[in-house]
C-alpha positions as CSV (number, residue, x, y, z in Angstrom):
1,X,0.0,0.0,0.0
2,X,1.2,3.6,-0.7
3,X,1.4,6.1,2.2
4,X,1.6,9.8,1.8
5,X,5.7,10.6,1.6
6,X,7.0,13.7,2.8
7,X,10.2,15.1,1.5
8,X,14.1,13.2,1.7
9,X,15.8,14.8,4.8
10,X,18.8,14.8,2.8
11,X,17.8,16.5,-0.3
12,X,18.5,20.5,-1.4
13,X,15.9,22.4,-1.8
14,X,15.4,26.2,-1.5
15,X,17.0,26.3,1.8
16,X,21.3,26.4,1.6
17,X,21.4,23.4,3.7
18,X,19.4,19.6,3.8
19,X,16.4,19.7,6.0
20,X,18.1,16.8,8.2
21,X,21.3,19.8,9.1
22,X,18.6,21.8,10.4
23,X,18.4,19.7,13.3
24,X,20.8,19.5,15.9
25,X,22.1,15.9,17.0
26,X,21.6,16.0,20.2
27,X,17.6,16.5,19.7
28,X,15.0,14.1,20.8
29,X,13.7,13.6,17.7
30,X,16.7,12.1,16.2
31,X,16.3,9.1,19.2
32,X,11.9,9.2,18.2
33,X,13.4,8.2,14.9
34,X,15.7,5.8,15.5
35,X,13.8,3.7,17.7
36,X,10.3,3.4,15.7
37,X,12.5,2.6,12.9
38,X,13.9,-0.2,14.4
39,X,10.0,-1.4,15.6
40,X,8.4,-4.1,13.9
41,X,4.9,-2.5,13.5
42,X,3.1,-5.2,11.8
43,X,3.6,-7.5,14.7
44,X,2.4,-4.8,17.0
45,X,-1.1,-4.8,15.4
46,X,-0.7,-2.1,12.6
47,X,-2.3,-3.2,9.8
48,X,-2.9,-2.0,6.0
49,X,-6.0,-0.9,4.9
50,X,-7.7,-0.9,2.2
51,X,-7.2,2.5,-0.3
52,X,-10.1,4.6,-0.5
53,X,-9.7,7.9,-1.4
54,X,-6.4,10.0,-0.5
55,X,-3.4,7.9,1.0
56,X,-3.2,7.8,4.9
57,X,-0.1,9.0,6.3
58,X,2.6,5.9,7.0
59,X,2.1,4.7,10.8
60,X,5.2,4.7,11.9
61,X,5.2,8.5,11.2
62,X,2.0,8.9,13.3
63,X,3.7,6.7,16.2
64,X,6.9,9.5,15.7
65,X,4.5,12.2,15.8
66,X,2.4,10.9,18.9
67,X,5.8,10.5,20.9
68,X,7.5,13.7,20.3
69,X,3.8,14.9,21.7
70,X,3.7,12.9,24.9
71,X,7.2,13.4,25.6
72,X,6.9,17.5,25.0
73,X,3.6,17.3,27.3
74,X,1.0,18.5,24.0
75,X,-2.3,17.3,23.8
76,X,-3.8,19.3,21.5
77,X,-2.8,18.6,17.9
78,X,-3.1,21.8,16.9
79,X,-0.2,22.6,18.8
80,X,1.3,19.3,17.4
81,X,0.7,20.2,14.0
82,X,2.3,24.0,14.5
83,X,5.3,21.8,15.9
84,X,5.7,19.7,12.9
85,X,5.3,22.5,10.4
């Protein structure tokens, strides 16, 4: 199944630099990313569905997404939308 994909971290675009140098190393997210990466979510209980209309986003992204939240103490995701912009 096809998820919705966001842009390469390592590609150039109108910025001088990569949009993976804009983030320091030592950040959080870097660690978010690195461990749902190395989780296998299909034994966890994710699942595929089937496509109907626009693609949904990858769940592993979601998962990233919902922990940066938790561990930055946001419930509303509004706020975690303004974050991820």
């Amino acid at each position: 199944m096809e998820y919705q994909q966001g842009q390469d971290r390592e590609q150039l675009s109108l910025y001088a630099t990569c949009l993976d140098d804009m983030i320091p190393q030592g950040n959080s997210v870097r660690l978010i990313d690195q461990f749902v990466n190395l989780l296998d979510l299909s034994q966890m209980g994710f699942q595929t569905i089937a496509p109907q209309g626009r693609p949904p986003y990858h769940p592993a992204d979601l998962l990233k997404l919902f922990i940066y939240g938790y561990m930055n103490q946001m419930r509303s995701s509004r706020r975690l939308e303004k974050e991820a912009y």
